[in-house]
C-alpha positions in Angstrom: 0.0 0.0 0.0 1.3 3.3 -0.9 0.1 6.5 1.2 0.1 10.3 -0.5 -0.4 13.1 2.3 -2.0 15.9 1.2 -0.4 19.2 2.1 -3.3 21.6 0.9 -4.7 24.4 2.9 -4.4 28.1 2.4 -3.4 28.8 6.5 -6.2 31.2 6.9 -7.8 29.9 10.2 -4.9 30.1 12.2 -3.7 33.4 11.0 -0.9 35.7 12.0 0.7 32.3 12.7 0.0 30.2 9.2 -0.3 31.7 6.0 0.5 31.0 2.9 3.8 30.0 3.1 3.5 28.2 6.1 0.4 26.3 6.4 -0.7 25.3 9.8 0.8 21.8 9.6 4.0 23.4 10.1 3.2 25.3 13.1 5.7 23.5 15.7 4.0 23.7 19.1 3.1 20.6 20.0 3.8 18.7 22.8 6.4 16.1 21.7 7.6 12.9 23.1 10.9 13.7 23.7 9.5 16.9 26.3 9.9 19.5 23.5 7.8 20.3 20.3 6.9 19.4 17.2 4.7 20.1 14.4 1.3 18.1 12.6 3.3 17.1 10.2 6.0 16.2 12.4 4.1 14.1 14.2 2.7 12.7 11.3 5.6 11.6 10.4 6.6 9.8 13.9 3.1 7.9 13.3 3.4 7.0 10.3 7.2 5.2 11.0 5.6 3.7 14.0 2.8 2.4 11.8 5.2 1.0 9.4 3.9 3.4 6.8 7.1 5.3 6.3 8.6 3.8 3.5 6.0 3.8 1.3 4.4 7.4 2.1 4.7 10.4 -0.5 3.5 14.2 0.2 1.6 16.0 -2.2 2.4 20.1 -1.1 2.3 23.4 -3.6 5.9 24.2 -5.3 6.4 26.8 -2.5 6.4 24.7 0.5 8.5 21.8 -1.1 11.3 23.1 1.2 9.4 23.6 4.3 7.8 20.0 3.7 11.4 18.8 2.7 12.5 20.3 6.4 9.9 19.5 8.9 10.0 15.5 7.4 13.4 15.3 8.0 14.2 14.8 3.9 12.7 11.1 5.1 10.1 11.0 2.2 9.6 11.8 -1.4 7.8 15.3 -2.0 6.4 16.4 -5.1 5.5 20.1 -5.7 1.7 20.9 -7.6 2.3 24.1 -9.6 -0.9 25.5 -8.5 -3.8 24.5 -5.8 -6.3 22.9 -7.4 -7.9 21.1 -4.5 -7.7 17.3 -3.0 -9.0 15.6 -6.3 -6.5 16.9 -8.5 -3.5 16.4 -5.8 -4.4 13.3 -5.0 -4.8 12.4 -9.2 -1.2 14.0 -9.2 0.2 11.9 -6.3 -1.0 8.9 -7.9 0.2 9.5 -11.5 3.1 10.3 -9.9 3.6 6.8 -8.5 2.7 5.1 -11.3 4.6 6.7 -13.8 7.6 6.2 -12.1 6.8 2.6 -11.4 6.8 3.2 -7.8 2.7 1.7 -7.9 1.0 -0.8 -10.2 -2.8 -0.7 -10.7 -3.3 -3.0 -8.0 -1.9 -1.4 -5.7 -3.7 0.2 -2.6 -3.5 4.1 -2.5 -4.6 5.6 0.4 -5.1 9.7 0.1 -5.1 11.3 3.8 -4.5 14.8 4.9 -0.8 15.2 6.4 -2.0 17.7 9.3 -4.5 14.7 11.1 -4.6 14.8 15.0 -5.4 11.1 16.0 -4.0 8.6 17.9 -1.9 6.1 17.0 -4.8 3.3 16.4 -5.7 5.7 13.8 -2.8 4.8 11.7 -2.7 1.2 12.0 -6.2 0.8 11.0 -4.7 1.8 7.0 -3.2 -2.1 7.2 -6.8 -2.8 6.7 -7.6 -0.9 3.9 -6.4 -3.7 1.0 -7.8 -6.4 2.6 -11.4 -4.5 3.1 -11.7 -3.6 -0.5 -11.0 -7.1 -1.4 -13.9 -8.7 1.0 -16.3 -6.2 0.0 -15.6 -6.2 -3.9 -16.1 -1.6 -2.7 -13.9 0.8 -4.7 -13.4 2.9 -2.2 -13.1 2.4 1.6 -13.4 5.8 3.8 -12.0 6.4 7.3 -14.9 7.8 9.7 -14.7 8.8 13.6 -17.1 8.4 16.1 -18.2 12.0 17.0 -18.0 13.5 20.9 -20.1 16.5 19.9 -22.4 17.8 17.7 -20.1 20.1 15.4 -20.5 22.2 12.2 -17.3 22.1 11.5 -16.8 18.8 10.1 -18.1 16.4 7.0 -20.3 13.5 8.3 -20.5 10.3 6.6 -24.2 8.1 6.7 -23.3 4.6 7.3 -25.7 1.6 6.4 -26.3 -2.1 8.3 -22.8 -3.8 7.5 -22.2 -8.0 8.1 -18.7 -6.9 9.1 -18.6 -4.9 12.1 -15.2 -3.2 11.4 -17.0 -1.8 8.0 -20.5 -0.8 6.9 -21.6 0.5 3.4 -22.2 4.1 3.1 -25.7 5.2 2.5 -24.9 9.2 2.4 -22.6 12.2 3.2 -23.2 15.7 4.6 -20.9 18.1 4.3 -20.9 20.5 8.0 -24.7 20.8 9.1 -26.0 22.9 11.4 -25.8 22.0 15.0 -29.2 20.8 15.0 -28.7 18.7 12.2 -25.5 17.5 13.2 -27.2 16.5 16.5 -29.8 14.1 14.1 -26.9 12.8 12.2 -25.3 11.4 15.5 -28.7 9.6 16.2 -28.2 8.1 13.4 -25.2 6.8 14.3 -23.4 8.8 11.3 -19.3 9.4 11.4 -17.1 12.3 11.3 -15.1 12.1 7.5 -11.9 12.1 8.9 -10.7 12.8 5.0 -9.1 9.2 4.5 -9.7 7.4 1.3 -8.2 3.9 0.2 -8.9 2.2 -3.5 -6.8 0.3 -5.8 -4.8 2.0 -8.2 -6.3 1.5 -11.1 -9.7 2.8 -9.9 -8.0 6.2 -10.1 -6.3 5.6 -13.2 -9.7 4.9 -14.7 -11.3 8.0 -13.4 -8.8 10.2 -15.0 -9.7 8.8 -18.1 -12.7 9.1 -17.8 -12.9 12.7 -17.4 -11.1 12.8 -20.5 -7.7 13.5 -18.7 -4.4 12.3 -19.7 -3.3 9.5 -17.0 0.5 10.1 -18.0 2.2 12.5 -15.4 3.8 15.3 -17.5 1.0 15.8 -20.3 -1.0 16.0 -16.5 1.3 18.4 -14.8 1.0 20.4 -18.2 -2.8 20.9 -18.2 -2.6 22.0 -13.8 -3.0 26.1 -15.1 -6.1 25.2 -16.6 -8.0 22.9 -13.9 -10.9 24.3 -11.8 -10.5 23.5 -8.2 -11.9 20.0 -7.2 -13.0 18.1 -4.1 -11.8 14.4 -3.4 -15.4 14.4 -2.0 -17.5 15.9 -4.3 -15.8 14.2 -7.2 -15.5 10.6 -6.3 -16.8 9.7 -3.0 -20.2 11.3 -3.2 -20.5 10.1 -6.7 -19.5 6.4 -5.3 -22.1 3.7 -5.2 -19.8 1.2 -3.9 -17.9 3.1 -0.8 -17.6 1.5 2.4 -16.9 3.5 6.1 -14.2 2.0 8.3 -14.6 3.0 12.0 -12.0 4.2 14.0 -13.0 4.3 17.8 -10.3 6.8 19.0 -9.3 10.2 19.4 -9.5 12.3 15.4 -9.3 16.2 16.0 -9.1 18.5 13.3 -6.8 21.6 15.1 -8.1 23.9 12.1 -9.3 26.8 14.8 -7.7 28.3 17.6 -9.8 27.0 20.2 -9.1 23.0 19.2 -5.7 24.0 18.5 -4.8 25.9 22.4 -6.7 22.9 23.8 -3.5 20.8 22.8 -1.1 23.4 23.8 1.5 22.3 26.6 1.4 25.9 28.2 -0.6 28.8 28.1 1.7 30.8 27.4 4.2 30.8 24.4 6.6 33.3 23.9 7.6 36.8 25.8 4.3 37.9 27.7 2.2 36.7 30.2 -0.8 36.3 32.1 -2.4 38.5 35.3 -5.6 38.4 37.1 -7.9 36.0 36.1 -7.8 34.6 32.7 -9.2 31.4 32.6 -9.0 29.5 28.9 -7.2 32.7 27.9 -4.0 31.9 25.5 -0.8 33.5 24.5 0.9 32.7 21.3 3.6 35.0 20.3 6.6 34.8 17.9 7.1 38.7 18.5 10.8 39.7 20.4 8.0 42.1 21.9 5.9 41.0 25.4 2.3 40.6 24.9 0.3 40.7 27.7 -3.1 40.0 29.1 -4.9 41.4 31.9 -8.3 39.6 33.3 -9.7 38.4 30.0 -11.1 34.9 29.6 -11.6 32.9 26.8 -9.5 34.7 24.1 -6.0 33.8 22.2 -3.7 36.2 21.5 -1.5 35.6 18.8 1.8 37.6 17.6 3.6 37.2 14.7 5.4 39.3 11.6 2.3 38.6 9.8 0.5 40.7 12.4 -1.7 40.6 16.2 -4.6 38.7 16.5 -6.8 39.0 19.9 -10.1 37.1 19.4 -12.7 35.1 21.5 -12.3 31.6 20.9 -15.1 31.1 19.2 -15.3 33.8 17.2 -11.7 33.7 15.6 -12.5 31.8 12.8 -14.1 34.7 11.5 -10.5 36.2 10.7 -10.7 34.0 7.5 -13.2 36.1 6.1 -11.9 39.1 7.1 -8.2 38.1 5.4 -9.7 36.3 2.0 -9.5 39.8 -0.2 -5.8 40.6 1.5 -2.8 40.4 -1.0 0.6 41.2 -0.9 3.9 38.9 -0.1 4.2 37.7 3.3 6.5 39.1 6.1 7.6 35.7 7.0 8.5 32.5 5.3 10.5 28.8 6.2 11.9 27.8 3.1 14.2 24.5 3.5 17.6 26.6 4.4 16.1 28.5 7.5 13.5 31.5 7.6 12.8 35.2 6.8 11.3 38.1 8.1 10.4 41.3 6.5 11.3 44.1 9.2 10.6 47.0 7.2 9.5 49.0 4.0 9.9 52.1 3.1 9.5 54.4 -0.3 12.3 56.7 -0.9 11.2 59.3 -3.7 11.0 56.2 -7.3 12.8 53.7 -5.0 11.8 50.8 -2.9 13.9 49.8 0.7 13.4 46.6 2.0 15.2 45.6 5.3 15.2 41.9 5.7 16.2 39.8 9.0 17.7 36.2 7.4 18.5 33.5 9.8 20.2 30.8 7.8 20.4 26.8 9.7 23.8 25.1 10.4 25.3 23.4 7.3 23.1 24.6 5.0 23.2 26.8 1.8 21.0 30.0 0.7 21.4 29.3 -3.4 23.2 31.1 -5.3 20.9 33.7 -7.2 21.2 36.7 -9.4 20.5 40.0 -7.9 17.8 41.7 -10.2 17.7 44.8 -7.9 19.3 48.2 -8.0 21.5 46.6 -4.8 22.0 44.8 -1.7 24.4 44.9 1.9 24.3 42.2 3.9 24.9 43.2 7.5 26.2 39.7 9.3 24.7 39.7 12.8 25.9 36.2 14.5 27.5 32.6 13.3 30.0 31.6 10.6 30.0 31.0 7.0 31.1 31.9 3.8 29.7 33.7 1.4 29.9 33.4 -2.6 30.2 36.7 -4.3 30.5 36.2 -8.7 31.9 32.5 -7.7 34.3 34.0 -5.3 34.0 33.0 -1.8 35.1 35.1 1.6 34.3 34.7 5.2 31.5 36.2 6.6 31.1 36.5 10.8 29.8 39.0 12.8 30.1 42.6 12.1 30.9 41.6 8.2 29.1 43.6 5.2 29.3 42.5 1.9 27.8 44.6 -1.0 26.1 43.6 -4.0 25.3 45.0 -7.4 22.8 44.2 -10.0 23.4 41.2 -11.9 25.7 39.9 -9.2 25.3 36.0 -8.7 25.3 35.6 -4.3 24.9 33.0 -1.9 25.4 32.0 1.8 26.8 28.7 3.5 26.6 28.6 7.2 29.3 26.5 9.3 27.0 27.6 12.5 23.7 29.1 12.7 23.6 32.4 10.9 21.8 36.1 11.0 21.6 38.9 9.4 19.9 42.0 8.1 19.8 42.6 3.9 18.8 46.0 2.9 17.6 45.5 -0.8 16.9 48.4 -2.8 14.3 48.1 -5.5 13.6 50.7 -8.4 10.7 50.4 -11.2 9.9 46.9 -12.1 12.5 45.3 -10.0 11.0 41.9 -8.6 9.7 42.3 -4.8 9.4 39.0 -4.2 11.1 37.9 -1.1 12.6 34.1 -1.6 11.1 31.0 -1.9 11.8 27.5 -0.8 
């Protein structure tokens, strides 16, 4: 069985801390093992070795977050890059032309889609051994993972199972897609699942449906056609059109941490970064990435989040609504994790035609910001802390603490850190110079 995690998601919900960049799966404040942290995907990851699912597990993420992927799964697993989000249909479709056109699958094969920031236990995981063996007993195409709900919720898809002879598995009758609360509450009488977003089928099933919707089913010619896809729902465009889907039940603990308030609940302290707490502040949390304190004083039930993307300070169950309020906001972010470390824009400022952009770097130990061509009027590098060398035009020269190096337009630059590395870039930008920041 081969399993493709889905790294989709357009880090909305859990803004100033995810974005675009850096979905929420890469948010690294969970409570680890080992006593420190880790991220959803991080811990993914540790399941999915435990499992046994490691070796045969592939990620599915957008072109700009193949290095962040690449970084927070340890380089452990093969990533492939979607030119542009098209939803879970047509990353899944990808992942699994993908595997076949390499010969990594063959159209027997299982494939088993799942999202790669899940929040279950490790039951969960094992339960994906099943999956061949299920759609070979029930002659189904497609086997579904479902979760027995502890609430009534609007937040989640909820599948309809029928009578099975299996009690492991039962046919599924229907699916409704985040009901009311009232509605929700009749679904759980009926005994209906959360969709935990987990789909198993042979190979060769999705093969056929790429065919069938007159698509090529040979990776490139695929890859090719991406600009002009419409966006498309794993859900909408095969399970619900499924007449022979079964729902496996998985009796432990599935959370989605899409929203501040499941997400704190999880947190090991209430408190995270410089600030604090005073008076009384009950389910009140702090979040903050800022080298500023945040504070609260005698407010319950809110998170307050800091970050170079901005401040959030919201009620629990209202800050969801901060998706709304960010979908017409454009611009490139302040902050970014590509594979080689992290940036952070500190400031911009117009100078008569001209553009200054002062840019904090911070580069990991032993690894290498790529050379590039400068395609601005300039650039100083300030060196703040660690050891490296940098490559001016080919030419390398060591750069620690206190160093400056200068660059012109058309010069080709990079960085190689020895130790961890900081610094500050002042880039200077005039008529259609390039603003973007860098990428992964």
């Amino acid at each position: 069985m081969h399993t493709i995690l889905l790294c989709g998601g357009s880090g909305q919900r859990l803004w100033p801390l995810s974005g675009r960049i850096r979905s929420k799966m890469f948010l690294n404040l969970l409570p680890a093992p080992d006593g420190g942290t880790e991220s959803m995907i991080g811990r993914v990851c540790r399941q999915l070795d435990h499992a046994g699912l490691g070796e045969s597990a592939l990620f599915v993420t957008h072109q700009e977050q193949i290095g962040l992927t690449r970084r927070h799964t340890r380089n452990g697993y093969p990533v492939i890059g979607e030119p542009h989000k098209r939803g879970t249909f047509t990353a899944a479709a990808l992942g699994a032309l993908y595997l076949y056109s390499t010969g990594k699958a063959k159209p027997e094969d299982t494939i088993c889609v799942a999202p790669a920031d899940m929040f279950a236990d490790d039951g969960f995981f094992r339960l994906f051994h099943q999956f061949t063996d299920i759609l070979a007993v029930s002659q189904a195409e497609l086997v579904l993972l479902g979760t027995r709900p502890t609430h009534p919720s609007d937040q989640y898809g909820y599948i309809v199972p029928g009578e099975g002879a299996d009690e492991a598995y039962s046919p599924v009758i229907s699916f409704e897609e985040k009901p009311d609360g009232s509605r929700a509450a009749e679904l759980i009488r009926e005994h209906a699942l959360w969709n935990c977003g987990v789909f198993a089928f042979p190979l060769r099933f999705m093969l056929s449906h790429v065919q069938q919707m007159g698509l090529p089913a040979e990776l490139d010619a695929f890859t090719e056609l991406y600009p002009e896809f419409p966006v498309r729902s794993f859900d909408k465009e095969v399970a619900e059109r499924s007449s022979k889907a079964v729902v496996l039940r998985h009796e432990g603990e599935w959370l989605d941490l899409g929203s501040w308030d499941t997400l704190t609940a999880q947190l090991p302290e209430p408190v995270i970064g410089a600030g604090g707490m005073w008076g009384a502040c009950r389910n009140t949390h702090i979040v903050n990435e800022l080298n500023i304190p945040l504070h609260v004083i005698g407010v319950s039930g809110i998170v307050a989040v800091g970050s170079p993307e901005g401040i959030l300070i919201a009620g629990k169950g209202e800050a969801n609504a901060i998706k709304e309020i960010l979908q017409n906001a454009a611009g490139e972010p302040k902050y970014g994790e590509p594979e080689w470390g992290s940036f952070t824009v500190l400031d911009r400022t117009m100078n008569g035609s001209k553009l200054v952009l002062t840019i904090s770097l911070s580069l990991l130990p032993h690894h290498d910001l790529p050379e590039i061509l400068c395609e601005h009027s300039g650039k100083s590098w300030i060196i703040l802390s660690g050891e490296g060398e940098a490559v001016l035009n080919g030419l390398p020269a060591a750069a620690q603490a206190g160093g400056i190096f200068t660059i012109a337009r058309g010069d080709r630059h990079g960085m190689k850190a020895f130790t961890a590395m900081k610094w500050i870039e002042v880039r200077t930008l005039e008529g259609e110079d390039d603003e973007r920041i860098y990428s992964s």
